[in-house]
C-alpha positions as CSV (number, residue, x, y, z in Angstrom):
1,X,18.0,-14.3,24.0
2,X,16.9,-14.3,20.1
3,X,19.7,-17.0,19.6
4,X,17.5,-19.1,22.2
5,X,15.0,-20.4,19.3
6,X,14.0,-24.2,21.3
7,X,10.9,-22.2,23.3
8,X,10.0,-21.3,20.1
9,X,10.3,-24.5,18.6
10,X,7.6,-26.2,21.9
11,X,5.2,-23.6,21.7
12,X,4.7,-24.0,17.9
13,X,4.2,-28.0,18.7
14,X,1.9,-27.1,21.6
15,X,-0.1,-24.6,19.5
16,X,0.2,-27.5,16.5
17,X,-1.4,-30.0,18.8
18,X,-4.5,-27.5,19.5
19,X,-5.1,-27.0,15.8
20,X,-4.3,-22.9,16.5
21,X,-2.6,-22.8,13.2
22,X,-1.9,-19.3,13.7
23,X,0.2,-19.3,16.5
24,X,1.8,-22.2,15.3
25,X,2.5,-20.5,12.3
26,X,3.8,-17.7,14.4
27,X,6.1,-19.4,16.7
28,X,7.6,-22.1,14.1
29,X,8.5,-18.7,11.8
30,X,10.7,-18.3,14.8
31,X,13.0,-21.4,14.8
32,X,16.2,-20.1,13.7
33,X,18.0,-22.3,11.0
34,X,21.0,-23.4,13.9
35,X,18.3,-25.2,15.9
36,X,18.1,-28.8,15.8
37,X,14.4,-28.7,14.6
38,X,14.7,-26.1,12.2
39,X,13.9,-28.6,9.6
40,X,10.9,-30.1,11.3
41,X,9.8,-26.3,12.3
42,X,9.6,-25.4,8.7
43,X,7.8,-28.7,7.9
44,X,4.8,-27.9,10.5
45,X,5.4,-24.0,9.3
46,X,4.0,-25.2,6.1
47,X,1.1,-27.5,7.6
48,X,-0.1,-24.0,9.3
49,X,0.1,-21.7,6.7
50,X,-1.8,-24.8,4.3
51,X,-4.5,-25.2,6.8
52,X,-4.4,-21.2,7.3
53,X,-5.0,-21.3,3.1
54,X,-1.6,-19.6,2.4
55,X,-0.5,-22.2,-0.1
56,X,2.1,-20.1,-1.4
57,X,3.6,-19.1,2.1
58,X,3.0,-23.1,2.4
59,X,5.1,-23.9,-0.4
60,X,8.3,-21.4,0.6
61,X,8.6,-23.2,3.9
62,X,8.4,-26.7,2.4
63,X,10.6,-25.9,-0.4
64,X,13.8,-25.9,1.9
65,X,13.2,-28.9,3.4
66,X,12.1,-30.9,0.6
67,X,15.7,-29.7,-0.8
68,X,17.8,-30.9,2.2
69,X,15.4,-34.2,2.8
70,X,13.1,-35.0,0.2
71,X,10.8,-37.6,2.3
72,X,7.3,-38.8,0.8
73,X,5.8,-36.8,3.5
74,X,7.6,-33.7,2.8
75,X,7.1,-33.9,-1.4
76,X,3.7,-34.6,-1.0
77,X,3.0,-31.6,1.0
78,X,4.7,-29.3,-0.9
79,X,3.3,-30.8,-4.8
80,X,0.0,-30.5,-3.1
81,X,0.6,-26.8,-1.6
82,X,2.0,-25.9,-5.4
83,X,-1.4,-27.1,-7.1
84,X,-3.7,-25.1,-4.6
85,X,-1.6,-21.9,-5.4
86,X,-1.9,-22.8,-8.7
87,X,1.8,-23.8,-9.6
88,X,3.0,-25.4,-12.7
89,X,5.8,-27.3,-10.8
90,X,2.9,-29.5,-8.8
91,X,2.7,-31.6,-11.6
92,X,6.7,-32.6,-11.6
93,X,6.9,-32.6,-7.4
């Protein structure tokens, strides 16, 4: 059931945990947004696309959340993520 996202949700922390940053991107890209982690999901979404060196894919999934819970953790990800792809807006994050 595509609805079913919380499989998705463990395998990208189980993949996380191993440092296999692409399947944990893969599986956290899964995490529909009416899952309970969705926000966590598309906080270690952006962790895997940094350490995969998409800083710009980085950013789009950190954007959201810094939006909805702008934590220390969660700005600091995403300023740094906007000065490795070369943002302006790094500076003011």
């Amino acid at each position: 059931d595509p609805k079913w996202t919380a499989p998705c949700y463990q395998l990208g922390v189980l993949f996380h945990r191993r440092r296999q940053w692409k399947q944990a991107e893969e599986w956290f890209a899964r995490v529909a947004p009416h899952n309970v982690h969705y926000r966590e999901a598309r906080f270690h979404l952006g962790v895997a696309r940094h350490q995969l060196g998409d800083f710009a894919g980085a950013v789009e999934a950190y954007e959201p959340v810094a939006n909805e819970v702008p934590l220390n953790e969660v700005l600091s990800n995403l300023g740094i993520a906007q000065w490795r792809a070369a943002m302006p807006s790094a500076v003011e994050t």
